[in-house]
C-alpha atoms as an extended CHARMM CRD file, in Angstrom:
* protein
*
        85  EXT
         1         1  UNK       CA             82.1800000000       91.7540000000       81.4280000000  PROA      1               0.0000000000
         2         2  UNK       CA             79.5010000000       93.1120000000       83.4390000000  PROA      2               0.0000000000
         3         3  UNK       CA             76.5240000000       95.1330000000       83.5240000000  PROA      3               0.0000000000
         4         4  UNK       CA             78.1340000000       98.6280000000       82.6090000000  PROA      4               0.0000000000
         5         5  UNK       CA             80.8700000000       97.6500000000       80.6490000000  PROA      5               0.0000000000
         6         6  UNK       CA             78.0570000000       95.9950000000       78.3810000000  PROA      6               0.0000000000
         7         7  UNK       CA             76.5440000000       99.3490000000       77.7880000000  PROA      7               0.0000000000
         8         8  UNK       CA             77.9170000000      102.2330000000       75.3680000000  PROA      8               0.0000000000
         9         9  UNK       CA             79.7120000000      105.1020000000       77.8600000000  PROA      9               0.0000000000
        10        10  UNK       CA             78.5140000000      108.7150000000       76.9830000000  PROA      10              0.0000000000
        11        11  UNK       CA             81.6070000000      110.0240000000       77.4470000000  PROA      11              0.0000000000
        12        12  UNK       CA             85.0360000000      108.2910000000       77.7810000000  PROA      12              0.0000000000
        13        13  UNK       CA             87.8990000000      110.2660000000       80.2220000000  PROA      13              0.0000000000
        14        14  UNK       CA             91.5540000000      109.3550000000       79.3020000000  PROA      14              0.0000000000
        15        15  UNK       CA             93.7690000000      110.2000000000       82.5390000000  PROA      15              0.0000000000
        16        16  UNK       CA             96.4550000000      107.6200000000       81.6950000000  PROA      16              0.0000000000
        17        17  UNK       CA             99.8420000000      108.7180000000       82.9420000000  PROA      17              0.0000000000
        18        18  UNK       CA             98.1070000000      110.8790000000       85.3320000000  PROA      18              0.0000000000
        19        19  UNK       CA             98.7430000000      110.1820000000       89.4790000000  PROA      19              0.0000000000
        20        20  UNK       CA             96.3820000000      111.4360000000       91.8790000000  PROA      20              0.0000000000
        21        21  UNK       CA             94.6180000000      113.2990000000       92.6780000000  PROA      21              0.0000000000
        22        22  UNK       CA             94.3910000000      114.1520000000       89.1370000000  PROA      22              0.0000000000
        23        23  UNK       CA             92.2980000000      111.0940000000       88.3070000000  PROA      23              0.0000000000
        24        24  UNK       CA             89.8460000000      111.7280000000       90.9610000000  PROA      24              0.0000000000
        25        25  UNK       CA             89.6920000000      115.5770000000       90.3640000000  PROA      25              0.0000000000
        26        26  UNK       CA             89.1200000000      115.1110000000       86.5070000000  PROA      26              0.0000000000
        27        27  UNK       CA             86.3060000000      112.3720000000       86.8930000000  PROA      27              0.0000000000
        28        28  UNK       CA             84.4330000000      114.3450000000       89.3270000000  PROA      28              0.0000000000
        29        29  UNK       CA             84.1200000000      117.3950000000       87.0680000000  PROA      29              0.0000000000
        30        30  UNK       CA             83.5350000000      114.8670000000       84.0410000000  PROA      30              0.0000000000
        31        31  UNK       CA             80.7460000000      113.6090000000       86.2780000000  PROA      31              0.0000000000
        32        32  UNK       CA             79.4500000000      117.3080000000       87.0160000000  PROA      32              0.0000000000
        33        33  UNK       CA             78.8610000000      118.2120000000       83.5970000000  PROA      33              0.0000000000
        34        34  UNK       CA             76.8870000000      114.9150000000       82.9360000000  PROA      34              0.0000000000
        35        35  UNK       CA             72.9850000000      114.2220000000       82.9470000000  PROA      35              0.0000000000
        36        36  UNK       CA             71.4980000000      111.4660000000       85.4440000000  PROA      36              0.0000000000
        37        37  UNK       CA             72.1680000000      108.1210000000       84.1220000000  PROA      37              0.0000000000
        38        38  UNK       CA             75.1680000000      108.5620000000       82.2010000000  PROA      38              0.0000000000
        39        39  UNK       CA             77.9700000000      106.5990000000       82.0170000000  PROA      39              0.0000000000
        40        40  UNK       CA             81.4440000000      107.8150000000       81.8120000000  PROA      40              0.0000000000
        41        41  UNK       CA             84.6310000000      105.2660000000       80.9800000000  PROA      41              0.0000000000
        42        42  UNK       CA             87.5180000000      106.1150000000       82.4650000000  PROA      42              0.0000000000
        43        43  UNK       CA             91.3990000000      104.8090000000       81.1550000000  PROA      43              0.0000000000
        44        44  UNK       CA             93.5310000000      104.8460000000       84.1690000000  PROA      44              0.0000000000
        45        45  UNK       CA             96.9420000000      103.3990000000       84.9430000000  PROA      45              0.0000000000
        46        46  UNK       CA             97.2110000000      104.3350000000       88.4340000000  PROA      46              0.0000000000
        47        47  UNK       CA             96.5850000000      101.8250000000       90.8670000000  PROA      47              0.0000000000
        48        48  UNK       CA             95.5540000000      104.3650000000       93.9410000000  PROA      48              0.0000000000
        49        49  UNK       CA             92.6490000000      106.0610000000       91.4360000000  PROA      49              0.0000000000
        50        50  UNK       CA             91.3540000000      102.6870000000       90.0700000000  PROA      50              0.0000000000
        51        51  UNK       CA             91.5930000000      100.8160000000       92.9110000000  PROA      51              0.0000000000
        52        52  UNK       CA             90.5830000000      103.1550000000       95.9910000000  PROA      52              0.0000000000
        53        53  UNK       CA             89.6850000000      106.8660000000       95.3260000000  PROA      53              0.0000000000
        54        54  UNK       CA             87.3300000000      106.1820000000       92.1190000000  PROA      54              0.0000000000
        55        55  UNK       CA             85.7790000000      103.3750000000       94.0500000000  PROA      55              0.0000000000
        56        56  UNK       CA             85.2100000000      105.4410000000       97.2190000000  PROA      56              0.0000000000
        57        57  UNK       CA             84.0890000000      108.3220000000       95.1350000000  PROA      57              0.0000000000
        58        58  UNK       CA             81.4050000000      106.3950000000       93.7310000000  PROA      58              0.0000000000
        59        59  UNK       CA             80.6290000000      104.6180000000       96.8720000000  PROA      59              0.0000000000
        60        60  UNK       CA             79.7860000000      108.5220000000       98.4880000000  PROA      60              0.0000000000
        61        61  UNK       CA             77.8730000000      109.4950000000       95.3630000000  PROA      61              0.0000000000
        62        62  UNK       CA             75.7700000000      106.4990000000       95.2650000000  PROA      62              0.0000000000
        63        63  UNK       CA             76.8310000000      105.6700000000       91.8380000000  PROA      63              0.0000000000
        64        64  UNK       CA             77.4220000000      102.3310000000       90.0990000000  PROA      64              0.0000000000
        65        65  UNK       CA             80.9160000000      101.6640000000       89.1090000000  PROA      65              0.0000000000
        66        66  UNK       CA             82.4900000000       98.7420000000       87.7880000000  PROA      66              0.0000000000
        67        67  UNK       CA             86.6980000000       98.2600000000       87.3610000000  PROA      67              0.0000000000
        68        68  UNK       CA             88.2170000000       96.1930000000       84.5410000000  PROA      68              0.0000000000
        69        69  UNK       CA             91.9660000000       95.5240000000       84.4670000000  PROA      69              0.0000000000
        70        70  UNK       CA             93.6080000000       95.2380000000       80.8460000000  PROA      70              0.0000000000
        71        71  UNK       CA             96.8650000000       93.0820000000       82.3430000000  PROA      71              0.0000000000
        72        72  UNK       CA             98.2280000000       92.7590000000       78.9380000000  PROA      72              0.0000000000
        73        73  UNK       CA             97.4630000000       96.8490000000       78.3730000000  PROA      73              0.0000000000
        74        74  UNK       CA             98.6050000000       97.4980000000       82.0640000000  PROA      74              0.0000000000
        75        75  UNK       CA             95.3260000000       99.8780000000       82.9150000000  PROA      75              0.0000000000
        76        76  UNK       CA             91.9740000000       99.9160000000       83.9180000000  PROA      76              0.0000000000
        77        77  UNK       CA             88.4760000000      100.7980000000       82.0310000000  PROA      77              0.0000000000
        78        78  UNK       CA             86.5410000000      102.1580000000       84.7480000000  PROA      78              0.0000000000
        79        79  UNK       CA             82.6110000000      102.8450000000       84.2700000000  PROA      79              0.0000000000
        80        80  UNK       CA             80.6290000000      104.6130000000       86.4580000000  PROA      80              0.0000000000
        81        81  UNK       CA             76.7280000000      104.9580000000       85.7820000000  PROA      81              0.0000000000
        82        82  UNK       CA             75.6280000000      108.9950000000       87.7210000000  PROA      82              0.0000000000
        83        83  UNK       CA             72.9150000000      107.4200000000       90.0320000000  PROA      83              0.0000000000
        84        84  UNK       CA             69.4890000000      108.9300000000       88.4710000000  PROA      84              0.0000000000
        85        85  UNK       CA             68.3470000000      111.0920000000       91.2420000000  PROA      85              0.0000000000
């Protein structure tokens, strides 16, 4: 576990099932409508969101993000911390 996925999320965004660019286009209007420093958990099963569009998101935004894979589960708990600008 690491530094976000230690801390308690705000708010928690469930797009399992979903394919992009649903992932990406929910989490980016979760993100909107939270205050600096947040952190928002989001459950996703596909493999495109978790493992380049959420990342590269983040990476524009300047905002933390951390991935976790649940192999047994077969998604991932993704946390991303809104940079505090």
């Amino acid at each position: 576990m690491g530094e976000l996925s230690n801390m308690t999320p705000t708010d928690t965004l469930d797009v399992l099932g979903k394919v992009c660019p649903y992932p990406l286009v929910m989490t980016k209007k979760a993100l909107e409508k939270l205050p600096s420093g947040a952190i928002l958990k989001v459950l996703t099963d596909s493999p495109p969101s978790a493992e380049d569009s959420l990342p590269r998101l983040c990476e524009k935004l300047g905002y933390k993000f951390e991935s976790l894979k649940n192999e047994e589960k077969g998604f991932w708990e993704i946390y991303i911390q809104k940079s505090l600008r």
